[in-house]
C-alpha positions in Angstrom: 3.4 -24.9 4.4 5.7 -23.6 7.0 7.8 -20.6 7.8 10.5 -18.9 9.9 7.6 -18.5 13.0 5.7 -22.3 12.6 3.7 -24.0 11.1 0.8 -22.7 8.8 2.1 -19.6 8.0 1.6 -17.6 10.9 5.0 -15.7 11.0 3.5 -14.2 7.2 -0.1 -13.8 8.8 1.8 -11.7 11.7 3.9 -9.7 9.5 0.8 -8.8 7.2 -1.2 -7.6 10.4 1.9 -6.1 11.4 2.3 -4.5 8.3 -1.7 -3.3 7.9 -1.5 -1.8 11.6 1.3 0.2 10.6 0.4 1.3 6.9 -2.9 3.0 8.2 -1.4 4.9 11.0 1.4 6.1 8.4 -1.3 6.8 5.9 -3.3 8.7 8.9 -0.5 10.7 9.8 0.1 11.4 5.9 -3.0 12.6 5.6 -3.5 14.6 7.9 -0.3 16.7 7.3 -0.6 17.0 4.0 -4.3 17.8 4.1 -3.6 20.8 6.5 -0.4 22.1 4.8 -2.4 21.7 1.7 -6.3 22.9 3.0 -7.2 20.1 1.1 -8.1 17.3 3.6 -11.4 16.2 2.0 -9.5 15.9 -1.2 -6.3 13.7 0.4 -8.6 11.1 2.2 -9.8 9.3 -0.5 -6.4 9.1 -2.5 -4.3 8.0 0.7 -7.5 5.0 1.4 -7.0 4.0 -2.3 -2.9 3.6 -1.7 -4.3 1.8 1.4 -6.1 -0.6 -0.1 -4.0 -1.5 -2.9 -0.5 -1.6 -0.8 -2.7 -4.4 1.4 -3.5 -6.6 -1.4 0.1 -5.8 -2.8 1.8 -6.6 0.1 -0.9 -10.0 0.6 0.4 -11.1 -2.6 4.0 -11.0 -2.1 3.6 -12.4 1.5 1.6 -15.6 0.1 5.0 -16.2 -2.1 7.5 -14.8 0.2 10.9 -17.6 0.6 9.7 -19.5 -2.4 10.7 -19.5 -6.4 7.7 -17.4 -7.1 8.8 -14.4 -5.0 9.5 -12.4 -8.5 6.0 -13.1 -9.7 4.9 -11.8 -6.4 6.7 -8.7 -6.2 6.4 -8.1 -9.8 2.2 -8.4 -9.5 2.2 -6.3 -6.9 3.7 -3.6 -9.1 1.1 -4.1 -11.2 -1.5 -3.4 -8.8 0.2 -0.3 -7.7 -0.3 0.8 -11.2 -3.3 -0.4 -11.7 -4.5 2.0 -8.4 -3.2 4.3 -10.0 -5.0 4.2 -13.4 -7.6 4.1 -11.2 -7.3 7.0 -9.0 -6.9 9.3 -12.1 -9.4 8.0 -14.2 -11.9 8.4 -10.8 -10.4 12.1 -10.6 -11.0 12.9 -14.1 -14.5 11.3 -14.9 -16.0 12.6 -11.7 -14.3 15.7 -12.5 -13.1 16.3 -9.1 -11.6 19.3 -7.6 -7.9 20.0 -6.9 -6.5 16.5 -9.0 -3.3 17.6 -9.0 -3.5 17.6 -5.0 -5.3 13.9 -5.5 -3.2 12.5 -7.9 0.2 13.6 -5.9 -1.5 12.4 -2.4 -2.5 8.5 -4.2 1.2 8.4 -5.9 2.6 9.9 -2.6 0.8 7.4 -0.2 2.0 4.7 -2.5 5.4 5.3 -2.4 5.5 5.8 1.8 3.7 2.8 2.3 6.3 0.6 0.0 8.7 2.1 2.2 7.7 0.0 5.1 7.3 -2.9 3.6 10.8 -4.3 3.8 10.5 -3.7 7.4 8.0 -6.5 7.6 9.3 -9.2 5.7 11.4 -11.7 7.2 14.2 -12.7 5.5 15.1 -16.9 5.4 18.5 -17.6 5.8 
């Protein structure tokens, strides 16, 4: 397996550390100004770590089929698991009966859609 940056991978390796490094300081920063615009930064925290983890694995899977003929399959699971962290974000919120969901349920889909943002940022494109 090669790719753009050598053998083995390790230009998609890069770009996923790359990508990780970036998404939690964006998710930091995204959290901390919407949990002090919002007084609500014990409720943010949790959501924003959720979008975390599930843009990683997203992102992982489209990486490990970036430049071949699965790259649909890729980008089209990691849909799913953006929905799926979001089933599971509100179904947390609402059997645990948590305070403020709206304010949860708007940080998750709104840490979700910044860190999509930067993925394109990280890919490298084959010519």
């Amino acid at each position: 397996m090669t790719d753009a940056a050598g053998p083995g991978g390790t230009g998609r390796m890069r770009s996923f550390v790359r990508y990780a490094a970036a998404s939690l300081v964006a998710g930091a920063v995204l959290a901390v100004v919407v949990g002090a615009i919002s007084d609500g930064t014990r409720a943010v925290w949790p959501m924003v770590a959720l979008a975390y983890a599930a843009q990683l694995v997203a992102f992982g899977m489209l990486m490990a089929v970036h430049g071949r003929a699965r790259f649909m399959l890729g980008w089209g699971s990691g849909i799913l698991v953006r929905f799926l962290a979001l089933g599971v974000g509100a179904a947390w919120v609402a059997l645990a009966e948590l305070d403020r969901p709206a304010l949860r349920l708007l940080s998750l889909a709104g840490a979700l859609f910044v860190l999509v943002l930067l993925e394109p940022a990280f890919i490298r494109y084959q010519r």
